[in-house]
N, C-alpha and C positions, 0 to 999 in steps of 0.2 A: 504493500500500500504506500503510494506518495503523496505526500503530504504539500502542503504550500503555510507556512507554520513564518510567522514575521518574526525575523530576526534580528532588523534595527536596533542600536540600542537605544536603550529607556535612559533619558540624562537629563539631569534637574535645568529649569530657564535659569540663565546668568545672574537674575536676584535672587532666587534661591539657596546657590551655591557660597559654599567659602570661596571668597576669590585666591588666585594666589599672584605673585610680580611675577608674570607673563613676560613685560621686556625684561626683567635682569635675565630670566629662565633661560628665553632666547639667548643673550648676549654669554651666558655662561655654555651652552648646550653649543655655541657656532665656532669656541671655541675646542671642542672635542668633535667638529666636524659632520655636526648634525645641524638642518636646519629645523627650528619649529615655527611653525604657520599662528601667529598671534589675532591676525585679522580672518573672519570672528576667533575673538578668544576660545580657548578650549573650557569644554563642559564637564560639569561634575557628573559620574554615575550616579542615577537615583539608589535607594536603597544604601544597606551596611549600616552598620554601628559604630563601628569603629577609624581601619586607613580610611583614608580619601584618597580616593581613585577620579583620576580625570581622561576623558579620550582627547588625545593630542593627535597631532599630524605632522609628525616627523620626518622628513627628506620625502616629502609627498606621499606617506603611506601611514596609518591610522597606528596608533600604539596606545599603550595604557602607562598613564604616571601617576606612582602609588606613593604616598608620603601618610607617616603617623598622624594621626588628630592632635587638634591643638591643646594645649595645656600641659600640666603633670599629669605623666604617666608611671605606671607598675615599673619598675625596675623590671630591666629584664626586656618589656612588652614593645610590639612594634618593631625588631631590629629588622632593618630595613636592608644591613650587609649580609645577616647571616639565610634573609629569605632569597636573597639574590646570590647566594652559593648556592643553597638548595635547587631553586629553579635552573643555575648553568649548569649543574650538574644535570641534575635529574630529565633534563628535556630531550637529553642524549640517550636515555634508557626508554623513558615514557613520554610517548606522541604524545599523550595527553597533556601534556604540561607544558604551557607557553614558552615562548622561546626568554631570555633573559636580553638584554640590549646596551644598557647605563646603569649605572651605580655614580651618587653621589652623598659622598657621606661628608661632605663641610655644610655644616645648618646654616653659615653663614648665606647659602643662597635661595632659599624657599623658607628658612627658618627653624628647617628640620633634613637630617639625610632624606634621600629618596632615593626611588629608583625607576626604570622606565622598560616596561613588558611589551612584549609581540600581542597585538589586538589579536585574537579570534571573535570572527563574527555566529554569535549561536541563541537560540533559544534559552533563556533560566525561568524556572521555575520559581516566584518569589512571594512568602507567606503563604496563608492557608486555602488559598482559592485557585484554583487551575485556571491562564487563561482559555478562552471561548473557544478557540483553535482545537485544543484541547480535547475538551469534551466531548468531541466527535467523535475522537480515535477510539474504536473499542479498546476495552478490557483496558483502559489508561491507568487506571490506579497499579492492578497489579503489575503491569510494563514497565512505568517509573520504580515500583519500588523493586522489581530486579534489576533496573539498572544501574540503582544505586547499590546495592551488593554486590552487583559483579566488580563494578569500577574497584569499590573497598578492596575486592578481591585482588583486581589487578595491581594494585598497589600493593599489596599487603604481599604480592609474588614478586616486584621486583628485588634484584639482588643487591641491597646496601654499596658494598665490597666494589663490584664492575660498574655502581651507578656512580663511584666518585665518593659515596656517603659514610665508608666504613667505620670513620670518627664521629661519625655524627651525635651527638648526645651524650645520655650515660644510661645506658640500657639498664647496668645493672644497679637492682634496687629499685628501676621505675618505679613502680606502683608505690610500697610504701613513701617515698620520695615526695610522689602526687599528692599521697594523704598529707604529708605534714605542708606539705608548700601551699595545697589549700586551706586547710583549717588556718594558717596562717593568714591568707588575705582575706578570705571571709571575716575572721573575725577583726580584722582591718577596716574594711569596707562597711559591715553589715550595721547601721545605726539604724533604728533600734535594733535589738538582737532576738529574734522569737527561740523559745525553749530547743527547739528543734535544733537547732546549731552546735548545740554542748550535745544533746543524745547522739546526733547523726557522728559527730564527730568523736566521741567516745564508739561508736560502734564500727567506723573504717579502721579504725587503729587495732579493735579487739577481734574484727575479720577479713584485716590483709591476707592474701592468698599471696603463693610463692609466683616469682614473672616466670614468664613462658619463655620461649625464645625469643632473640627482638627481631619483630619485622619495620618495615619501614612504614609510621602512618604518619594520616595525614591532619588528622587531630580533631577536625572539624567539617568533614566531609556530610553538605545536606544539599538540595537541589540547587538552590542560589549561587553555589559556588559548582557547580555541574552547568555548562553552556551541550544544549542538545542540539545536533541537525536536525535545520527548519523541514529539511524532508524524510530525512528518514527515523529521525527521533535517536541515532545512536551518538555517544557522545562525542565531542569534539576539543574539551580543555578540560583542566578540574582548575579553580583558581585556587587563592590564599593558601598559601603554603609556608605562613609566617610562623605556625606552631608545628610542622611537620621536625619532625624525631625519630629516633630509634626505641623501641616500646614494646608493651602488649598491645598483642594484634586485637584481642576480646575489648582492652578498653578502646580502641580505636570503634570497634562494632558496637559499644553500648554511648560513645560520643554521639555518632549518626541518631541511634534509639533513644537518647535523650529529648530530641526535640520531637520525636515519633507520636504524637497524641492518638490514640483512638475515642472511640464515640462515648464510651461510659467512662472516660475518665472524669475526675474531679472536676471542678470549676476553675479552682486556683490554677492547674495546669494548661487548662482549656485555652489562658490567656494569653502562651506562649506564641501562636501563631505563624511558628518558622515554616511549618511542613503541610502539608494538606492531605494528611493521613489520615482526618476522622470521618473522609469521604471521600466518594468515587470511588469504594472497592479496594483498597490500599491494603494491603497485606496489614496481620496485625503483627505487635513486636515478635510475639514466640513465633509466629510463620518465618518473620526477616530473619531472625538471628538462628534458626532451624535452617533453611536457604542456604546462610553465610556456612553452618555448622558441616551442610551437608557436600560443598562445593570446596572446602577446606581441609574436613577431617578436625575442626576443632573440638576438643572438650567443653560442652558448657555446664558442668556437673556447679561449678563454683562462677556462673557467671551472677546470680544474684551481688557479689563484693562490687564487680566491674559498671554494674548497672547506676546502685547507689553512689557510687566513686563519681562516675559521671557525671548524673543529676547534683550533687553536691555543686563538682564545679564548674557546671552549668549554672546553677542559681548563685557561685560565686561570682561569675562575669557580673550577670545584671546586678547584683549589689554594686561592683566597681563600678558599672555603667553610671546608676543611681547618684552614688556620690561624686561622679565626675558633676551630675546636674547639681548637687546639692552645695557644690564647691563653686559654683559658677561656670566651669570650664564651657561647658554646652549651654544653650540656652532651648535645645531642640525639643519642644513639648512631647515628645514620643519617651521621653527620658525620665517626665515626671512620674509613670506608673510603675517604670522597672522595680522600686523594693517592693512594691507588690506583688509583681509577677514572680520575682525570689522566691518570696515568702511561698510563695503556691507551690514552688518548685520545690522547695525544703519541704513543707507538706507530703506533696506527692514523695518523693525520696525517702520519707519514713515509710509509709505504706510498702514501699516496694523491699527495704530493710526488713519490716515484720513478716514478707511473704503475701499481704494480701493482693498484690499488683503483681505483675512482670515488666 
């Protein structure tokens, strides 16, 4: 079946947008032998939470300039060099992954390092509503949600070692590592603190599982960061690859099922909105991660630890999110509900702790 699925991208009007200094950008960028096209300025992508991604036109052909969000940021968060190792490397192993282009790490010129991606042009999938294109294609929910397991898959098959990546991280310890390094900015970020934060967090620590081998993930793998062909729906990039590391491959699989809502889940969770799994037929979690189980050979005897693990520091982001608005950094209204949406998330992440969720 061929499709005719719009591909253009979705990019915020000029007032919308964080502007950035377009002519220094230029004047910096002609001097590493790149022209960019200022007249019209380049646009911000709609959507994200977090980098600011803009589509630029660079020596006459369309690219992507990714630079961290403004304000104080998470130690650590954002590194701008080390996602632009990953993508030269990694694009030479997997098509999927945009080509790498510039790197500039003096903040002296946008005000922050940045760096500058190969555009693919593709269909994303963004929040809880399939667009209208969409809806035609039979059987779309369960289609999408294999194709986002296989991708996991394909990722989770390449080889670290011949991708360039074999330092990459520190595999071992992951997980316990994860537990403390969250509970740590949770309880940083989270003002007010609901009870659930001391349980949840006495209970990752009291059912750490031992790591598995480490495959290579990609931390945050969900449709928005999946670009699909406008024709034939298979995929064509995976983005953000700012948190991608050496790991457990399960918690990479219960990252993706953290934003995974179905129909009888909670309200507080409900609010999440990332995925459009509690309709159009979407596989439910135990189907996906059965799928991933079945295509891999994984053990999920002990996947309940990696589930909650996840959820946890899923509901840590939006906390960070929360108080970036609470501190002024943002003033973007979509920001004021995030400790809410936390809260639902810590919620849900008990339930799934006690056994009564998957």
């Amino acid at each position: 079946m061929s499709l005719a699925i719009d591909t253009a991208p979705v990019l915020r009007g000029l007032a919308e947008g964080i502007p950035q200094d377009w002519p220094r950008l230029a004047a910096y960028l002609s001097q590493h032998g790149l022209e960019l096209r200022t007249d019209p300025p380049p646009r911000q992508f709609a959507g994200g939470l977090a980098n600011l991604n803009y589509l630029v036109l660079l020596n006459g052909s369309e690219a992507v300039l990714r630079r961290p969000p403004p304000g104080e940021l998470p130690p650590g968060a954002y590194d701008m060099s080390r996602e632009f190792r990953i993508v030269s490397s990694l694009s030479q192993s997997l098509e999927l992954v945009p080509r790498a282009i510039h790197l500039c790490k003096d903040p002296q010129v946008l005000g922050a390092p940045f760096q500058i991606q190969e555009y693919r042009r593709g269909c994303a999938v963004r929040g809880d509503t399939l667009p209208a294109a969409l809806l035609e294609v039979p059987d779309i929910g369960p289609r999408l949600s294999r194709t986002l397991i296989d991708t996991l898959v394909r990722i989770h098959r390449v080889d670290p070692v011949k991708a360039g990546l074999g330092e990459l991280g520190r595999p071992q310890g992951f997980l316990s590592r994860t537990v403390e390094g969250w509970i740590k900015r949770v309880t940083l970020a989270a003002d007010p603190q609901p009870p659930t934060i001391a349980m949840l967090s006495g209970w990752l620590r009291d059912n750490c599982v031992a790591d598995a081998s480490p495959v290579l993930i990609h931390n945050d793998l969900k449709l928005d960061n999946l670009l699909l062909d406008g024709a034939t729906l298979e995929p064509v990039a995976v983005l953000d690859w700012d948190q991608c590391t050496r790991g457990d491959a399960l918690f990479d699989l219960a990252t993706t099922l953290s934003y995974w809502v179905e129909p009888g889940d909670p309200e507080g969770v409900q609010r999440l909105r990332q995925l459009p799994t509690a309709r159009y037929g979407f596989l439910s979690r135990r189907q996906a991660a059965e799928a991933y189980a079945a295509a891999t050979g994984a053990d999920l005897s002990g996947f309940r630890f990696h589930r909650v693990l996840a959820l946890y520091k899923l509901a840590g982001i939006f906390y960070q999110l929360h108080a970036r608005y609470r501190q002024g950094a943002t003033h973007d209204p979509r920001y004021a509900g995030f400790g809410r949406i936390a809260d639902g998330v810590m919620e849900f992440a008990a339930l799934v702790a006690c056994g009564s969720l998957f």
